[in-house]
Each structure stands twice: as structure tokens, then as C-alpha cells.
C-alpha positions, -999 to 999 in steps of 0.1 A, spaced: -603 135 546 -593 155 575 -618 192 580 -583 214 578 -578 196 541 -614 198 526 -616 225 498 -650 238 485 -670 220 466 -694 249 456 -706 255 422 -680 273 400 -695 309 392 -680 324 357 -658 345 384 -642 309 394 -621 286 377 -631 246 394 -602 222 401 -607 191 394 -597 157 410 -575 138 382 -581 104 398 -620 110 399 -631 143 382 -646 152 415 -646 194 419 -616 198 452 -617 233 448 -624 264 433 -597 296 426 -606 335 419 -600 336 384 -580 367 370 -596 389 350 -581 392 313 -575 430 319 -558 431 357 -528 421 342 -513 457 345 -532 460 380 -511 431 390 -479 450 378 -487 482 395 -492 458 431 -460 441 425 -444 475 420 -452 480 456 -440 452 468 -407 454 451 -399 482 474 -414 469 502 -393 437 499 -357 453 491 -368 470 521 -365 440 541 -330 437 557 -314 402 547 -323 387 586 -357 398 577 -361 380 547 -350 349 565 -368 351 597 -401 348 568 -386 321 547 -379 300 578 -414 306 599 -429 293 565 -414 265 563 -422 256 603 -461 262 590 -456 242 565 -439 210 583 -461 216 608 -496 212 587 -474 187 567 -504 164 561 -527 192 549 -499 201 524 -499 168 511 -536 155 510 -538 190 489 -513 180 465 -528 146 463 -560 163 458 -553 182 429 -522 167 414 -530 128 418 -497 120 434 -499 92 457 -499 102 496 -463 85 499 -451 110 476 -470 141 480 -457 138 516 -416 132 505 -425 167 485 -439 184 509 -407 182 534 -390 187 502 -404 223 502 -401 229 538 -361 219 529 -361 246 497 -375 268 517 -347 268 549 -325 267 519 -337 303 510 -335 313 544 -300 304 548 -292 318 513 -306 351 524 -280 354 553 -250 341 534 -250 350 503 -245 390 506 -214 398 482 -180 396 483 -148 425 493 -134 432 464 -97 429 461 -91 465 443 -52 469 457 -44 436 441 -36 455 409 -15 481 398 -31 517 395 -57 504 421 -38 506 459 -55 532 472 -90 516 466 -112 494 485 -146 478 479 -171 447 475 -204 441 457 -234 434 470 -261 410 453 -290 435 450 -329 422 440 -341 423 404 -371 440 413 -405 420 399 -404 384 387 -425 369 368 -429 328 379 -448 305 359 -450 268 373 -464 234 362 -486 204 375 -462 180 385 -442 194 419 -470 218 425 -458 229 460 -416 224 456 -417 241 419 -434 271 433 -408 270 461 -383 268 438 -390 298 426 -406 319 453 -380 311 478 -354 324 460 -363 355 446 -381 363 487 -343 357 497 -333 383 472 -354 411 478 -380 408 452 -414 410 447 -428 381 428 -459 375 405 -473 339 404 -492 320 379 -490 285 389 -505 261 365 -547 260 363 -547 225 373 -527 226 407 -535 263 419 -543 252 455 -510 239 467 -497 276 454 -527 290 474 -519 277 506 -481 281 500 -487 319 497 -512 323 527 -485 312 544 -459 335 535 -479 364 539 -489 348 578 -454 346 581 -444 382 574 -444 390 539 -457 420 529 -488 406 509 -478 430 475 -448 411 473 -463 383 463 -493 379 439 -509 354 426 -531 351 393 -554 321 374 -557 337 343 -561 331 305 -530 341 283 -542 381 278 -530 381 320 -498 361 315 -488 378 282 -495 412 299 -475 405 327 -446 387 306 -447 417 280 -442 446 310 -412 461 309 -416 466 350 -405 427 349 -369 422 351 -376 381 347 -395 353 337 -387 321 355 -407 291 333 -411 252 342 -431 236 311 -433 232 280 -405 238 248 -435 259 225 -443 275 257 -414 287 264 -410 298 225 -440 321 233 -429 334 261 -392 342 248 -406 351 216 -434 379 243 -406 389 266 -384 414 251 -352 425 271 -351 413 303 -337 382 319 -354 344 310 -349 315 330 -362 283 319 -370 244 326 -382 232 291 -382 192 297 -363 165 293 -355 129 273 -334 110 305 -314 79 294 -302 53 315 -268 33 310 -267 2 323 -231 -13 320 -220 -48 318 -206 -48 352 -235 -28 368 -248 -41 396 -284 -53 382 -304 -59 410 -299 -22 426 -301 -7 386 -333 -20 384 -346 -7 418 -339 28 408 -348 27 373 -383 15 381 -383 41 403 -374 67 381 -396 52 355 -424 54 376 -426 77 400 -452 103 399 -471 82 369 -439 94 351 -450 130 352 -413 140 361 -390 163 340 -358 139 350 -378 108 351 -360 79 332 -373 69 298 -346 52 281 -327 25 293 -297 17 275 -285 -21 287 -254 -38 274 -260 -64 253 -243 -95 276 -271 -84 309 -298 -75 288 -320 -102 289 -313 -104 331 -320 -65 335 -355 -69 309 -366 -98 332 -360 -81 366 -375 -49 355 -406 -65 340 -409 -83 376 -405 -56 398 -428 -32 379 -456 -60 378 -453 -54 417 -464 -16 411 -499 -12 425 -520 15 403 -551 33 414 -565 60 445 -535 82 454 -550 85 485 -545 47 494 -509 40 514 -504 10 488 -510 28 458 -476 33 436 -488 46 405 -513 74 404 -535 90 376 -521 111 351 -529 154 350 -560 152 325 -573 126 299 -557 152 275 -526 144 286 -531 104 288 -548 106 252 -516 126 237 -495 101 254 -517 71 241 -515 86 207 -476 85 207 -478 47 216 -501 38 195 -476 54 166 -448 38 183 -466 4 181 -475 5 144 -441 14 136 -422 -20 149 -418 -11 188 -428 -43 216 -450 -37 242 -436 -62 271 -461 -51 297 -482 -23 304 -511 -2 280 -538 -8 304 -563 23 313 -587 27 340 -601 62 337 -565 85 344 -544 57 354 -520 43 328 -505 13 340 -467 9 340 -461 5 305 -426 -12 290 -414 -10 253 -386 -23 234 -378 -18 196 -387 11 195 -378 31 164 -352 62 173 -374 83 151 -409 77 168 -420 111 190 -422 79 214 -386 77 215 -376 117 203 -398 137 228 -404 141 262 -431 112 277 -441 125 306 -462 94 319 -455 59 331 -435 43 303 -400 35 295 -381 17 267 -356 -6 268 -327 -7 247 -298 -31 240 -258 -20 231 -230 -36 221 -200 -8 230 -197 19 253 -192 46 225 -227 29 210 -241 39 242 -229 75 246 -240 81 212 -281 70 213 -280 86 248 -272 121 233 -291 114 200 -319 139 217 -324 173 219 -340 180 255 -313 168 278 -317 179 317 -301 143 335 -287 113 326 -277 83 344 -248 53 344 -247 23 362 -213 8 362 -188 -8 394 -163 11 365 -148 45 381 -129 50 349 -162 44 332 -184 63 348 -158 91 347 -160 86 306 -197 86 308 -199 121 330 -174 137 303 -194 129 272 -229 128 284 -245 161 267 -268 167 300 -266 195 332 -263 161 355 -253 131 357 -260 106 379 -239 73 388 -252 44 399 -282 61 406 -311 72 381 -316 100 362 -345 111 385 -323 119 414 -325 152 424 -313 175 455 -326 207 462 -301 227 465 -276 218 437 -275 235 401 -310 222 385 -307 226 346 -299 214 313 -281 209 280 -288 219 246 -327 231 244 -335 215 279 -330 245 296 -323 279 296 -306 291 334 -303 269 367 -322 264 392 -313 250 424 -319 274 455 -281 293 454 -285 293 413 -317 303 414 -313 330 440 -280 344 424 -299 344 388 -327 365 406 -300 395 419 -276 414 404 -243 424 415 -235 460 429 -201 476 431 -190 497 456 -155 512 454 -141 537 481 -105 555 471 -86 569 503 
């Protein structure tokens, strides 16, 4: 590994929270960790930087976004031999990230400049001639962000960029098992002109995060994680605006007159990228009933292709999962899948973190298999006979972020993107697909709010009015 990419490998004092390697438990890093009572010290900080940032004029606010993400393309590698490091991506994809954040970050930028307000067209109705006015889209004040494992450089984008645009002053907890892409991502904000109270970061226990949640002083919590999590945090969070990324279930359609060979390209994919460990990641794949058994056989093929093991190695496909928390509470939903009726086809191997692609059929709609959110390497397979068969086990879930059709059918795939219950869907594409700046949410308990750099930058202001009378 290159110098500019080592992180200490010191012993953790009680002061330090370690990170670990998930591939091989090896210590990357270590991270100040927050004490349980400088919650409200991190309040009272962020309170200065709230002023200090919706002090910044709009070019200002840009001219920051933009130098940070030059940094960051420019120590590209560094960026993604840290995500690999921590995360267990493979190299291939912790580098598509990494110029995935330099890309939400311009998005920011540019968001800053544009998005200013609107005139307001006062003299378009009766009573109101003599007026004239806009609005302005003014900052929040303090936001709260809380992020996850999985993107741990473009999440934290996602949600710093946006609110920087807007003129707020953000405090980060990023998840205790990827801290150091959030780290180096705020290091180089503040190099790039931020005022340093506008953005603070904390690796604490919940007494921090509840404190910070609980304050009144926070106009908004944006969450990426868990459903009970985000229970909590509703539950902790009083009055103020929530904003939320609670998972997903993705299903696949594949129809009779898909074409098969690029339907199984992208659903392996899908299914596989990032060991699974992907909020829009497909795991269920609904095949008509005449292709099925030509979509099962090319699927099975080209995932047996997958190479598992060191993220760090250019061939490697597949890395490890998080933790062997997380692979064991996967494992324990297979294993309950498996005794109820499903068929494994291919797949349920372990080598310490890695969980080799994995590929199920029959499995029961009821299993927490099937029901909840994997978030790892395995996806089931699912015959139909009719299209209305289809739409109805695709929506039999209640996390629904994307979907996904495959069809040469424009009248079908229409159909499909009226009556799937999802906040996208994609055709003739997977579920997985995802561009930075479109609306990023879901239905039903999938989400709470969009994301998406304009959504997420407009959820993070607040419109003023300013009407003159002559």
C-alpha cells in the first residue's frame, strides 16, 4: 500500500475506537472517540458554524464544494484504497465511488449557484398589482447526518454536500466501522475553505448521538440505515425535520420477451455488487415462466465466473461482508430459509467474511429470507405465469426503494412503472442503478424524504418570502 494510504496501526488507547479490516481483522486505523457527555459541546460548536456558514455568500459555498472535490479526484487512489481498507469493497469499486463523490460533490457546487429562489408572480392576481417579490431558499441551521458502512465516502457526500450548498452547519456521525473515509472527506473540506465549526464530526456511543438527535438546536436528522434505527431516532427527535433511507427489498421482472443475455448481466450485477451490501441491490428475480429455465442457467453461469476474496486484488469481484455479525445474521436467515423448502442452486460457501455468491429458489414468501432486506451476496429466483402475478409478489414487501423490468414491451414496461409500489424504477436495467443527482428515495416504509443532491439540498433549506408593495 502506498505511504499517503497507510493508517496507524498503534494500539487503541480507551480514548480510541480501532477500525478494523473486514477482509482480515487487521487494525487500518484508529478514530478519537467522542466522549458520552460532548454531545451538547458538539451542539454549542455547530451553533457557530451555522452562522459562520449562512455567512458564506452562495459563490462561496461553491468555490469550497468544488476545490473538494479537485482534492479528492486528485488523491483519487488514496480515497479508494481507504474505502477498501475499512469497508472491504473491491479496488474496482471503491474507485467507481470515489469519482462518484467527486461528481456529488460538483453537484453541490452547482446547486449552490442555481438553486437561489424564484420571483414571485404577486401582480398575477387580483388585490395583488402593486406587489412584487421572490423567495429565497435559506439554510436550516444544524443538521444532524448519520451514515452507514456501505458507500462510506458518496453517503457522507450525500449528505454533507448538500446541506454545505445550503448554508448549514452539519454534525457527522458516520458509522463506527467506516469512520476514516468520513475523516479524510472532512479534512478536506475544511483545507478547502470551510470554516472547521461547520462541520463536526463524532464516533460516539448512543448517549452522543441521542444528545445531539434530542437538541432542539437541530433543525434535521438525515439517516441512512436501519428501519428500528430509524424508529429510535423518530421516536428521540421531537419537532424538527427527519429525512430517512431505511432499506430496501428490490425485485426484478424479467419478461418473456426480455432480452436474456443483457438481463442477466445486470442482475448479477446488481445481485452482487459490493457483496450485496447495497440498499437497491437486486434480491428477487421474478422470471416468466416460458425463459425461466434459460435465465436460471445463464445466471448460475455467469455468477460461477465471480471471483471472491482480497478486495485489494484487481480480479477480485466479490469482497467480504461488514463484520461476522452481519454474515452470521445473514447465515441465520438462510439457514431458516433452507429448513423451510427454499433450493440452494449455488453459493453458501464462507472463507472468514466472504460469502460466496449465493442463489436460491423456492423460497417461501414468508421466510425473513424472502420478507426483509438481505444485504449480502444472495438472490432468489422466482418463476410467473402473468404479468399481473408479477406486479403483485413484487409489491408483496414493505421496504420498497427500486424496482426493475426487463421487457422489449414499451406498453409493458409503461404498465410496470405505473403499478410498481417503489420511488424508481428501472427498465431494462436493474434495480441497483443509481445516478447521483436524481430523486433517491422510497415507497411505503423504505423511506422517509429524498435524497439526490437537488432533493437533498432543497429538503435541507427553507423557503423565505420577500414581498415589496409600491
Amino acid at each position: 500500500m502506498p505511504e499517503s494510504t497507510q493508517f496507524s496501526t498503534q494500539t487503541a488507547l480507551p480514548q480510541f475506537r480501532e477500525v478494523m479490516s473486514p477482509y482480515d481483522g487487521r487494525v487500518v486505523g484508529v478514530v478519537p472517540l467522542t466522549e458520552p457527555t460532548a454531545g451538547q459541546a458538539a451542539i454549542e460548536r455547530a451553533r457557530i458554524g451555522a452562522r459562520k456558514a449562512g455567512a458564506l455568500s452562495r459563490n462561496a459555498r461553491g468555490k469550497i464544494l468544488d476545490a473538494a472535490a479537485t482534492e479528492i479526484e486528485q488523491r483519487a487512489e488514496e480515497f479508494a484504497q481507504t474505502i477498501v481498507c475499512e469497508a472491504g469493497k473491491t479496488i474496482r469499486q471503491a474507485r467507481k465511488e470515489v469519482l462518484r463523490a467527486v461528481n456529488t460533490l460538483r453537484l453541490s457546487a452547482a446547486e449552490a449557484r442555481r438553486n437561489a429562489g424564484e420571483v414571485i408572480p404577486f401582480d398575477s392576481y387580483e388585490g395583488s398589482e402593486d406587489r412584487t417579490g421572490w423567495y429565497s431558499r435559506e439554510p436550516l441551521g444544524i443538521i444532524a447526518a448519520i451514515t452507514p458502512f456501505n458507500d462510506p465516502l458518496n453517503l457522507v457526500a450525500h449528505k454533507i454536500g448538500p446541506a454545505i450548498a445550503g448554508g448549514n452547519a452539519v454534525i457527522l456521525k458516520p458509522s463506527a466501522l467506516t469512520p476514516l473515509s468520513a475523516e479524510l472527506l472532512t479534512d478536506v473540506l475544511v483545507s478547502s475553505g470551510l470554516p472547521p465549526e461547520a462541520l463536526t464530526i463524532v464516533h460516539g456511543d448512543r448517549e452522543v448521538a441521542e444528545t445531539i438527535i434530542r437538541s432542539r438546536d437541530v433543525r434535521m436528522v438525515s439517516f441512512t440505515g436501519g428501519f428500528s434505527t430509524g424508529e429510535s431516532i423518530a421516536r428521540t427527535a421531537g419537532l424538527k425535520k427527519l429525512s430517512m433511507d431505511l432499506g430496501g427489498n428490490a425485485p426484478v421482472i424479467v419478461l418473456e420477451d426480455a432480452q436474456i443475455d443483457k438481463a442477466v448481466e445486470s442482475c448479477v450485477s446488481g445481485a452482487f455488487w459490493a457483496a450485496g451490501q447495497n440498499c437497491v441491490g437486486v434480491q428477487r428475480i421474478l422470471v416468466a415462466a416460458p425463459v425461466y429455465d434459460a435465465f436460471r442457467r445463464r445466471f448460475l453461469a455467469a455468477a460461477a465466473q465471480l471471483v471472491a476474496g482480497d478486495p485489494f486484488d484487481e480480479r477480485t469481484d466479490v469482497g467480504p461482508m461488514i463484520s461476522s455479525g452481519a454474515l452470521h445474521e445473514l447465515q441465520a436467515k438462510l439457514d431458516q430459509a433452507l429448513d423451510a423448502g427454499a433450493v440452494l442452486l449455488t453459493g453458501n460457501v464462507t472463507e472468514g467474511n466472504l460469502l460466496h455468491p449465493t442463489v436460491l429458489e423456492a423460497v417461501p414468501a414468508d421466510s425473513r429470507l424472502w420478507k426483509e432486506e438481505v444485504f449480502g451476496p444472495v438472490v432468489m429466483l422466482r418463476r410467473f405465469d402473468t404479468f399481473e402475478e408479477a406486479i403483485e409478489i413484487a409489491n408483496d414487501i414493505e421496504f420498497s426503494l427500486h424496482a426493475g423490468i426487463f421487457t422489449d414491451s414499451l406498453a409493458a414496461a409503461m404498465d410496470a412503472a405505473r403499478q410498481l409500489e417503489a420511488g424508481g424504477v428501472m427498465i431494462n436495467d436493474s434495480s441497483d442503478y443509481r445516478f447521483d443527482g436524481m430523486p433517491f428515495g422510497g415507497a411505503k416504509y423504505g423511506s422517509m424524504g429524498r435524497e439526490g443532491v437537488r432533493f437533498a439540498y432543497e429538503e435541507m433549506t427553507q423557503p423565505k418570502v420577500v414581498c415589496i408593495r409600491n
